[in-house]
C-alpha positions as CSV (number, residue, x, y, z in Angstrom):
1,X,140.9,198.5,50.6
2,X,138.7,195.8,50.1
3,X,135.1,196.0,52.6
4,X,135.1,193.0,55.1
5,X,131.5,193.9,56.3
6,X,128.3,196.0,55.9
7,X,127.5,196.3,59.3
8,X,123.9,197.9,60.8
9,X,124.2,200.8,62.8
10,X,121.0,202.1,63.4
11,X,117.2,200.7,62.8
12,X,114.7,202.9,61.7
13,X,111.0,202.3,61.9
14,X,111.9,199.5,64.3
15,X,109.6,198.0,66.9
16,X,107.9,195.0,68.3
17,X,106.7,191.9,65.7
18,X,108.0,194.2,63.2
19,X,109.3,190.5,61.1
20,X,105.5,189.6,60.4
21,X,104.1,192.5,58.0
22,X,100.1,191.9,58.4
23,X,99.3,189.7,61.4
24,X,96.8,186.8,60.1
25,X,96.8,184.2,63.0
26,X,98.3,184.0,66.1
27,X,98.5,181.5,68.9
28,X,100.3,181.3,72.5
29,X,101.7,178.8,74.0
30,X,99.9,176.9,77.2
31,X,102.5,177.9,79.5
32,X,102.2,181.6,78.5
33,X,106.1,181.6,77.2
34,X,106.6,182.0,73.8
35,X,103.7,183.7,70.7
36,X,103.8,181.9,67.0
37,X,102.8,184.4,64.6
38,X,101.8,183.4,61.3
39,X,101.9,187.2,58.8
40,X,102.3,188.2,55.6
41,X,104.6,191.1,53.8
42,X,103.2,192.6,50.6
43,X,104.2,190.4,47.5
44,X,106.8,192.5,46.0
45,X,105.6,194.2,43.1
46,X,104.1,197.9,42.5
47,X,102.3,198.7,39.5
48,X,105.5,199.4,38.1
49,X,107.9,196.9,38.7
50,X,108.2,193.3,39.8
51,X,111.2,191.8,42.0
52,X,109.5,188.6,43.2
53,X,111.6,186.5,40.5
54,X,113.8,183.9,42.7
55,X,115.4,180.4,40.9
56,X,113.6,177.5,43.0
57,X,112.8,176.3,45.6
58,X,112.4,179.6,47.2
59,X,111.1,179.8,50.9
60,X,108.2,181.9,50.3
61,X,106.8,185.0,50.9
62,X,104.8,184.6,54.3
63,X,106.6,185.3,57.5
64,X,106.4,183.1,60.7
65,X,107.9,183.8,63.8
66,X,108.6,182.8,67.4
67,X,108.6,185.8,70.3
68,X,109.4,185.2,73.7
69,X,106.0,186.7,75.9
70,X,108.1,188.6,78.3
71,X,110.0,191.1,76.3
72,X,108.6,190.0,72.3
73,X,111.9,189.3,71.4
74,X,112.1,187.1,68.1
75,X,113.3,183.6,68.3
76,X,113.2,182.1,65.6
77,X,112.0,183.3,62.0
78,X,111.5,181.8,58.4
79,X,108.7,182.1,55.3
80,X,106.2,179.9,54.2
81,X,105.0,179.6,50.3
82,X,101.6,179.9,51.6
83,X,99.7,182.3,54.3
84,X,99.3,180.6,57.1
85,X,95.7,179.9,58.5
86,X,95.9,178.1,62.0
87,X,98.2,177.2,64.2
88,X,97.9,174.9,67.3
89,X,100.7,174.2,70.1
90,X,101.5,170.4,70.9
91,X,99.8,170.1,74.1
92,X,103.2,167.9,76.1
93,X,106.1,168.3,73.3
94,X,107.7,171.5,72.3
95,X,106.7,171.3,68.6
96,X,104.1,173.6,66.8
97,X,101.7,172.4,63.9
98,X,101.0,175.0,61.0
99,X,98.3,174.9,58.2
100,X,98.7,177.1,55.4
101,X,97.5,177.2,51.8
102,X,95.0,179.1,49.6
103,X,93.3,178.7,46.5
104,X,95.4,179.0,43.3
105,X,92.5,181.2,41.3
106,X,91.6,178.5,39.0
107,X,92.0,174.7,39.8
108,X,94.1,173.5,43.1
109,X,93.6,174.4,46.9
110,X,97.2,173.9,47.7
111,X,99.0,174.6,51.0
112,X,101.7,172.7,53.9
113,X,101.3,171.6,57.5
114,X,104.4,172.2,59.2
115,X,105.7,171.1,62.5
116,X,108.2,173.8,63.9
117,X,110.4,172.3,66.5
118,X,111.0,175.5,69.1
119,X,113.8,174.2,70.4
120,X,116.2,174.5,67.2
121,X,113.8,176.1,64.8
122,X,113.6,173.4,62.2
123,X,110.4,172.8,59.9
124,X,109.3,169.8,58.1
125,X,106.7,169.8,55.9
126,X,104.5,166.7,57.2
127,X,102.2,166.2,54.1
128,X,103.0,164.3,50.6
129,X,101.5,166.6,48.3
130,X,100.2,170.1,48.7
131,X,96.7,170.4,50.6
132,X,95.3,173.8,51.8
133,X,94.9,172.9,55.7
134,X,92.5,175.4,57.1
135,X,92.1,174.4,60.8
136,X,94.1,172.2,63.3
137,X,93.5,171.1,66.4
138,X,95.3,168.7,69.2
139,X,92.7,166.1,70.4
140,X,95.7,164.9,72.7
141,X,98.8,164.0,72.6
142,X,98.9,161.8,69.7
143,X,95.7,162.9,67.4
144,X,96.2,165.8,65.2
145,X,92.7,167.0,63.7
146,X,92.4,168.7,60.5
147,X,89.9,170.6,58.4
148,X,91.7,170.3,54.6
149,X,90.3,171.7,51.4
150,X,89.7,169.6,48.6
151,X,92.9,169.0,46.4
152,X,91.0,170.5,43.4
153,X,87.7,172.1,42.0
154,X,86.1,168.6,40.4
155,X,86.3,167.2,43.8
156,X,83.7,169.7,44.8
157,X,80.8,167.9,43.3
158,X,81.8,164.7,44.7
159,X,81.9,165.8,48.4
160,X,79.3,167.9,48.4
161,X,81.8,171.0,49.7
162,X,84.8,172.2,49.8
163,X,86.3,171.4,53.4
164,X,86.6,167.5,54.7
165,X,88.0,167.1,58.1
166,X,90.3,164.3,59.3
167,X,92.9,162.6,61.9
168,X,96.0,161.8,61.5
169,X,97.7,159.7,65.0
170,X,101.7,159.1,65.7
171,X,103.3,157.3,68.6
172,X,105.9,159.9,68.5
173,X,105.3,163.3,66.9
174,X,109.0,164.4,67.5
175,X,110.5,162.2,64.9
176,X,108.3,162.9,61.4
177,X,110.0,163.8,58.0
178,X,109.1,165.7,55.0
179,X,106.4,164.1,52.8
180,X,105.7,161.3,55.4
181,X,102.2,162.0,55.6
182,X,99.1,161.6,54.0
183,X,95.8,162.2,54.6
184,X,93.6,159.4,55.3
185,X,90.8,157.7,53.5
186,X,87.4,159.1,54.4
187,X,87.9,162.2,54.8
188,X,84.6,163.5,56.1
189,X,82.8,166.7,54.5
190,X,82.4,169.4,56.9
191,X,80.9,173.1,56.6
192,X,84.0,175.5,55.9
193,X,86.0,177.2,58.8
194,X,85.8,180.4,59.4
195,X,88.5,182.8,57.3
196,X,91.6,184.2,59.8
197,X,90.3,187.2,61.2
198,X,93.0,190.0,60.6
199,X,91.2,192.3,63.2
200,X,91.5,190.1,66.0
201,X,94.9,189.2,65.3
202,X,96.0,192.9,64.8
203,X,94.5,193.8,68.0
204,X,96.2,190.6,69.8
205,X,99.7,192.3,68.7
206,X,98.7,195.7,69.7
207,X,97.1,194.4,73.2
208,X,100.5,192.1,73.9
209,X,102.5,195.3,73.0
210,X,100.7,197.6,75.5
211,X,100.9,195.4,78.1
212,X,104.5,195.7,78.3
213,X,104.6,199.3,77.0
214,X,105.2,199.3,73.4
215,X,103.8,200.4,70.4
216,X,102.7,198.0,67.5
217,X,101.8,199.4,63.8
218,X,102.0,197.7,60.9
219,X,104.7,198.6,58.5
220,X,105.8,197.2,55.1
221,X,107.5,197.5,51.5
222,X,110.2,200.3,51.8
223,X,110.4,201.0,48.1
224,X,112.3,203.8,47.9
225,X,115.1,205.5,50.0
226,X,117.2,208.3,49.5
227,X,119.9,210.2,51.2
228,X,120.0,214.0,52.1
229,X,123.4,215.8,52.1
230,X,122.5,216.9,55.8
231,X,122.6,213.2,56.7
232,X,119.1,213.2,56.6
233,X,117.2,210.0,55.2
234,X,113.8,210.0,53.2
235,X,111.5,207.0,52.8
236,X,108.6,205.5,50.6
237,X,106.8,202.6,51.7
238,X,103.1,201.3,52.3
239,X,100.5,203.8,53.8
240,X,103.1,206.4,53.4
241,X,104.3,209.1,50.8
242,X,107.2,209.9,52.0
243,X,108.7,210.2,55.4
244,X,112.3,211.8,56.9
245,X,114.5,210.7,59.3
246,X,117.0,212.3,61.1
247,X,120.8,212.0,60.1
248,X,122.1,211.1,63.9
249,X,119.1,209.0,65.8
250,X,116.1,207.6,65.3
251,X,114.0,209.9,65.4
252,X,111.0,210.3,62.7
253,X,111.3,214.1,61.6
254,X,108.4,214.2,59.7
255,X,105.8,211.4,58.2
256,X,103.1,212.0,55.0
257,X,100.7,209.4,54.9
258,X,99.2,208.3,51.6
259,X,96.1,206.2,50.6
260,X,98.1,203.3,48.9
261,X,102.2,203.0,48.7
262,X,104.8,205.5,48.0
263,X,106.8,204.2,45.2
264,X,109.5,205.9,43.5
265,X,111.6,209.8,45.4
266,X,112.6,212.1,43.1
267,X,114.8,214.6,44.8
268,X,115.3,218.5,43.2
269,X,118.9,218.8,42.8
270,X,119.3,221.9,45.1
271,X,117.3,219.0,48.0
272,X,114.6,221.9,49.0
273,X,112.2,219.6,47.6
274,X,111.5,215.8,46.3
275,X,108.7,214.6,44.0
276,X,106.7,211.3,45.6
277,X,104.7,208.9,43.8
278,X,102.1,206.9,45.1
279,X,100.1,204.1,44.0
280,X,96.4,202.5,45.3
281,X,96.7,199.2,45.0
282,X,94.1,197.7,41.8
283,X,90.9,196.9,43.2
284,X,88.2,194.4,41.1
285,X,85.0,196.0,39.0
286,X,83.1,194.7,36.8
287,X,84.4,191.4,36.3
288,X,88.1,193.3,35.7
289,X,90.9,194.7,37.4
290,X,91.0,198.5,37.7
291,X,94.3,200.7,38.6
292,X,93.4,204.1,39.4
293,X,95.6,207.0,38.2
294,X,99.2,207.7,40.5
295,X,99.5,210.7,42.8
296,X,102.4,213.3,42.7
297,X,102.9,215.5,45.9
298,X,105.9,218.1,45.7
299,X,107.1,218.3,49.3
300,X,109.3,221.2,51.2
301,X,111.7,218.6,52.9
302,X,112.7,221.5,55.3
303,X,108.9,222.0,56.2
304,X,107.8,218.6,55.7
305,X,105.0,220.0,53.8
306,X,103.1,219.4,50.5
307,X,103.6,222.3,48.1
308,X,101.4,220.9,45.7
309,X,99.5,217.5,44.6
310,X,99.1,216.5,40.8
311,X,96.2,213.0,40.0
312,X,98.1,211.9,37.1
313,X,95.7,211.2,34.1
314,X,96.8,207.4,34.3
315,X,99.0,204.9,36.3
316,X,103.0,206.4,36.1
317,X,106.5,205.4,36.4
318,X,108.7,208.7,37.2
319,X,112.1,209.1,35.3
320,X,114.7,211.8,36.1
321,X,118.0,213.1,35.3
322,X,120.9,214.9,37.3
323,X,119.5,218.3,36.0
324,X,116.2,218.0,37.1
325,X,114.3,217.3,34.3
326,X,111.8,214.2,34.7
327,X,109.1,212.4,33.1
328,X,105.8,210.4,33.6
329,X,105.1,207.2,31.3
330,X,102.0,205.7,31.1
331,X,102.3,202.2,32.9
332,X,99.3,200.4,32.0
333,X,99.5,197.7,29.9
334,X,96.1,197.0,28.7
335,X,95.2,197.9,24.9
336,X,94.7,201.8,26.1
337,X,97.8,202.2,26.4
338,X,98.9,200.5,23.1
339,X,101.8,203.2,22.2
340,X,102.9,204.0,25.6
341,X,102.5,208.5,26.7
342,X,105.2,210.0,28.0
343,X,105.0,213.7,29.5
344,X,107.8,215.7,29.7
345,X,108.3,217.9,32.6
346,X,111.0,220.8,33.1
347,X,112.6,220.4,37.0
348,X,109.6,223.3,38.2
349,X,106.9,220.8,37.0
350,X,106.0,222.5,33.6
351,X,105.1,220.5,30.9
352,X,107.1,220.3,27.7
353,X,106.7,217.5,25.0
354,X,104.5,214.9,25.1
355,X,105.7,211.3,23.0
356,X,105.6,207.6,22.9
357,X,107.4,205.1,23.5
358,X,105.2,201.8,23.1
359,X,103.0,199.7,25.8
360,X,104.9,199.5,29.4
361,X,104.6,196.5,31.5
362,X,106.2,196.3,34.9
363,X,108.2,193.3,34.0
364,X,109.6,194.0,30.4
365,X,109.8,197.7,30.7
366,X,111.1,199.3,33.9
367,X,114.4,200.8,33.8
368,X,115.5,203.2,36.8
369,X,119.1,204.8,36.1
370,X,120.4,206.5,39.2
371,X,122.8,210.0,38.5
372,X,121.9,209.6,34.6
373,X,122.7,212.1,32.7
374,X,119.6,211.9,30.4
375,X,116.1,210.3,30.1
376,X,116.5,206.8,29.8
377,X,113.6,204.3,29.1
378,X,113.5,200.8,27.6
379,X,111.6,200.8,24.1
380,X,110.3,197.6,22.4
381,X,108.5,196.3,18.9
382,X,105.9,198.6,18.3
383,X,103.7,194.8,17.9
384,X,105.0,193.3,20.8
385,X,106.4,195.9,23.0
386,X,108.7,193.3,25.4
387,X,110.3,192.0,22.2
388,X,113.7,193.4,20.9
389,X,114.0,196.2,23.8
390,X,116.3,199.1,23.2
391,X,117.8,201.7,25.8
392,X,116.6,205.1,24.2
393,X,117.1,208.4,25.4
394,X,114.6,211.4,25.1
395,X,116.1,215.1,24.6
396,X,113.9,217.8,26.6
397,X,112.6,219.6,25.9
398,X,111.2,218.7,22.0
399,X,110.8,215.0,23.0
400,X,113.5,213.4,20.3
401,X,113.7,209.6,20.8
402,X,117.3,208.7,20.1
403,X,118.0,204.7,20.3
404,X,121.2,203.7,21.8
405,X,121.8,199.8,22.2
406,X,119.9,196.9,22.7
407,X,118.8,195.4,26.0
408,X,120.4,192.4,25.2
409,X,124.2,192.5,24.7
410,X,124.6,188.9,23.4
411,X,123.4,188.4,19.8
412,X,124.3,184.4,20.2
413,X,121.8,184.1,23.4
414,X,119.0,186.3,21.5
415,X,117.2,186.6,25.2
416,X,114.5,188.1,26.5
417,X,115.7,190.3,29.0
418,X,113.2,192.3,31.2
419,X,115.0,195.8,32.9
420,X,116.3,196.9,36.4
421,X,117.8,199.4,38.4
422,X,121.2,201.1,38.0
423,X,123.5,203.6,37.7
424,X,125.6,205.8,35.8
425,X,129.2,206.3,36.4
426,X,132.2,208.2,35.1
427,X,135.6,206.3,36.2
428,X,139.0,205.5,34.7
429,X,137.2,202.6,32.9
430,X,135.5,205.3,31.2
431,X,131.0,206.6,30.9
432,X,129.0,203.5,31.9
433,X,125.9,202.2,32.4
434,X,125.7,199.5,35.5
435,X,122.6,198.0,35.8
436,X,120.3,195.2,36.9
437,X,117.8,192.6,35.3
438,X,116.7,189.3,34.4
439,X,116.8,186.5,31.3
440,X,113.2,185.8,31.0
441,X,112.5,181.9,30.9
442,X,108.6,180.3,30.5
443,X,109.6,178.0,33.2
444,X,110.6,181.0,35.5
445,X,114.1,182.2,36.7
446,X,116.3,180.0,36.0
447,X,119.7,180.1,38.3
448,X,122.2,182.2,36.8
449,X,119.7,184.0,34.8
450,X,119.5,186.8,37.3
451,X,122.3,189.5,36.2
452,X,124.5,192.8,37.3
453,X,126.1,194.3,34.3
454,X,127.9,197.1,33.1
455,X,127.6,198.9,29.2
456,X,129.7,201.5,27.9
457,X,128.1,204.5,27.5
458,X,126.6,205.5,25.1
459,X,127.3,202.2,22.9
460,X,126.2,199.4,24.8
461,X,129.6,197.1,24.8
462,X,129.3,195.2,27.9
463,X,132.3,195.1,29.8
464,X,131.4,192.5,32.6
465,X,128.8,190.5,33.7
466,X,127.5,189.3,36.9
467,X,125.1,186.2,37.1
468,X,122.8,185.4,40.2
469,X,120.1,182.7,41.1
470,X,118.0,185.6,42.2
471,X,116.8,188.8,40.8
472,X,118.3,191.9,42.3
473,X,116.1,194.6,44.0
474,X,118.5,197.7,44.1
475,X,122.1,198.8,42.7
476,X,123.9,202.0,43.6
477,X,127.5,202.9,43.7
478,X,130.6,204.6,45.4
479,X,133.3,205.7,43.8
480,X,134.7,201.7,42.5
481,X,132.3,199.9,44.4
482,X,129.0,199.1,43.0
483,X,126.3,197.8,45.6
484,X,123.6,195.6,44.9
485,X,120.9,194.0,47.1
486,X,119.0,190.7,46.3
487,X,115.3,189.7,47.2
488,X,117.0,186.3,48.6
489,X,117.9,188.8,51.4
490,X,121.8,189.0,50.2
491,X,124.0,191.9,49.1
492,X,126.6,191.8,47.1
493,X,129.6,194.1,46.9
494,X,131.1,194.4,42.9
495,X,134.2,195.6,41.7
496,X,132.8,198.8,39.4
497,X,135.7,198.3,36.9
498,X,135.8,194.7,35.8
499,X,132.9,193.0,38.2
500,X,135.0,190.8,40.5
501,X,133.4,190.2,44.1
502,X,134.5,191.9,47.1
503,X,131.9,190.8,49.5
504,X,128.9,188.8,50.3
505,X,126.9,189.0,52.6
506,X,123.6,188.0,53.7
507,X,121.3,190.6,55.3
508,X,120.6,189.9,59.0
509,X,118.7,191.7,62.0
510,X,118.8,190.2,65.3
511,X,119.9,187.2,63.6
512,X,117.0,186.8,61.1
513,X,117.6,187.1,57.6
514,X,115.4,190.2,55.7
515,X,115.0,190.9,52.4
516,X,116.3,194.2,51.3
517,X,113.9,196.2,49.0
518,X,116.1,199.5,48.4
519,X,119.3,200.6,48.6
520,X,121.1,204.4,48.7
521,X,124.4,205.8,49.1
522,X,124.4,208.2,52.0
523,X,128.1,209.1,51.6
524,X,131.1,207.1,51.1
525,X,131.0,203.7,52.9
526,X,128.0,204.8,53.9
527,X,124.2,202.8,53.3
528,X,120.5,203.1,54.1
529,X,118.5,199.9,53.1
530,X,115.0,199.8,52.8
531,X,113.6,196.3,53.6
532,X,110.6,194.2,53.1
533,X,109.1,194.4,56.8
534,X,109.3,198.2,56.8
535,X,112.7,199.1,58.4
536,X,115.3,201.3,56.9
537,X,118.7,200.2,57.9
538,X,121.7,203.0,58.3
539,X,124.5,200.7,57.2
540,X,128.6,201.8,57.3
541,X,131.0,199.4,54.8
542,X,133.6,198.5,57.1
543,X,137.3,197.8,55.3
């Protein structure tokens, strides 16, 4: 039977302005009513692997959201392409005014002001071109003052700063368009706002919260999830190692925090224990960026305990098979790591070979096989590692490279493909590879050039194809359904034997679209879902 619906069942990690991520501005409303929050999720990228790739236009990655006062329930949510910096309720119409923007690193200050109608949740975008708008302020009901950045770095010199305020009047604010503004001659340098305090808007969420006896804590970027045979559910995400769920409520077992985010699970195939990666994010000294080494904590999932904790000698990607043999590759891409260390470890944790397999970047080379049956890694020119990649396997416990097929199954297109998740399966169709990735373009994704596919195994033939507009997040399967979620917030249900569609869907909570970060089979037509904003959904197929 075909599935009609993935349907939510239970929300874990749930809880009041859970849609935001980090809180940067907030703002109430003069009647007391309704809370605009303007937030922002992690960009969607670990040090080894990247999933922000979307076909434009894309919404963004910053969230803003509407919560009724009296019981924080969300209204209305959508992104922005830039954090958001002030907000300011129309004092008479039921319309918001939004300034975001930033500065790009090297030239432009660029950025929106929006005008959210509360009553249907539209947004326009008010100005012509894109402006950083740091403050905004009502004068009345007609006058709309603004403190913008100046549209580039040369301006600097000629205004003597780089913040000029302005006015900008309408008869009737309810009826403006996209682009129909711009910002007026003589603008009028001023000294530079202050930057949104985070604190204070933290502590606004956690004050409105306890007042009507909730808890807020910030939670984001479920990277990894994985399924117990017990029914219990394990979790990776920001500020925490590794965490476990129960299998029949919501109730948090057991939680590790980390310093940094947990990454990547690896659980022992008897599931006493998993493996858990995490990652501090790179932090700027000496005029470069600096990634410190990955942690490895072996934890008794029926003690919740850490057994023991490795400081890997460098940033790692972990790589496993269904025996329990793993690996850690070197994941820095600088000239260090020039030919790419791999360490081979027996499933106890000893260490066997040691090898290499060329410079790893977490766009070309990341390659995550679920249920494989051997070490699999992506393997490109030894000159330009993200050129020409191969699917290679490595034999424990000597280290033997063996190369299997190219990335790329289509000699005509000659791409440049970058990696992805997947999985290996054994069906009627015969050993296969079914896995994720993207045709790299200079001017970006392109649509269509996101992809599902499937390769015989161990040749490479590809047997179907799936195209997207946007890159995929996670894949995993069930028996002759292969699942894959999309960082537009969709999730698509795939024939495993010859790729047709048998369902769509997009990802909604409460009737807000997330984006889904990682995906598991718990048992047949059964899901756990690992989102953006920190929840992990239990999910049941419905045929």
């Amino acid at each position: 039977m075909s599935p009609s619906e993935i349907r939510v069942d239970r929300v874990l990690g749930d809880g009041p302005f859970r849609e935001i991520g980090e809180p940067r501005v907030t703002a109430v409303s003069p009647d007391g009513r309704l809370i605009v929050v303007g937030g922002a999720l992690a960009h969607p990228q670990w040090h080894g692997r990247d999933v922000s790739a979307r076909s434009r236009p894309h919404p963004g990655w910053y969230p803003l959201a509407v919560y009724r006062a009296d019981d924080l329930t969300c209204r209305h949510h959508g992104t922005t392409r830039w954090r958001a910096n002030a907000i300011a309720f129309h004092p008479t119409l039921p319309l918001v005014a939004i300034g975001t923007g930033s500065y790009d690193g090297g030239w432009a200050y660029e950025g929106e002001l929006l005008l959210l109608d509360l009553t249907t949740g539209s947004v326009v975008s008010l100005l012509a071109y894109p402006r950083e708008v740091r403050r905004i302020r009502w004068h009345d009901p007609h006058r709309l003052d603004l403190v913008l950045a100046i549209p580039c770095d040369e301006d600097e010199k000629r205004f003597g700063g780089r913040s000029l305020a302005c006015s900008i009047s309408r008869d009737d604010w309810a009826t403006v368009g996209d682009g129909m503004l711009r910002p007026p001659y003589g603008e009028e340098p001023v000294p530079d706002p202050p930057s949104a305090d985070l604190a204070a808007a933290a502590a606004h969420l956690d004050r409105l919260a306890g007042e009507r006896g909730l808890a807020w804590a910030r939670r984001r970027t479920v990277w990894a999830v994985r399924g117990l045979a017990d029914g219990r559910i394990l979790a990776a995400l920001e500020a925490v190692g590794l965490e476990c769920w129960s299998g029949g409520s919501v109730e948090q077992l057991w939680r590790l925090p980390a310093e940094g985010t947990g990454c990547q699970i690896m659980v022992a195939p008897d599931e006493r224990a998993a493996l858990a990666l995490t990652q501090t994010p790179p932090r700027f000294q000496n005029r470069g960026w600096i990634t410190d080494p990955s942690v490895l904590r072996r934890v008794d999932l029926a003690a919740g305990e850490v057994r023991a904790t490795e400081t890997a000698a460098t940033p790692v990607v972990v790589t496993s098979r269904t025996d329990g043999w793993w690996a850690l590759r070197d994941s820095r891409h600088d000239s260090r790591a020039a030919r790419g260390k791999v360490l081979l470890r027996a499933p106890a944790g000893e260490s066997a070979a040691v090898l290499r397999l060329g410079r790893y970047d977490l766009f070309n080379q990341f390659l995550d096989i679920r249920y494989a049956p051997e070490l699999l890694f992506l393997q490109g020119r030894e000159d330009k590692p993200w050129r020409d990649k191969w699917v290679v396997a490595v034999d424990p416990p000597d280290g033997r490279v063996r190369r299997l097929f190219p990335l790329e199954w289509d000699a005509s297109r000659g791409g440049h493909l970058y990696g992805g998740a997947g999985a290996y399966v054994e069906d009627s169709s015969g050993p296969a590879l079914v896995h994720t990735g993207v045709v790299h373009d200079g001017a970006g994704l392109l649509p269509g050039n996101a992809f599902v596919v499937r390769r015989a195994y161990p040749g490479g033939a590809a047997q179907w194809a799936f195209t997207a507009d946007h890159q995929a997040t996670a894949l995993d399967v069930d028996h002759d359904l292969v699942y894959v979620a999309f960082n537009s917030g969709e999730l698509v249900v795939l024939d495993a034997h010859d790729g047709t569609v048998r369902l769509r869907q997009e990802l909604r909570l409460g009737g807000h679209c997330v984006v889904p970060l990682s995906l598991t089979r718990l048992a047949p037509g059964r899901l756990a879902i690992g989102t953006l904003d920190g929840r992990i959904l239990d999910c049941t197929v419905v045929t």
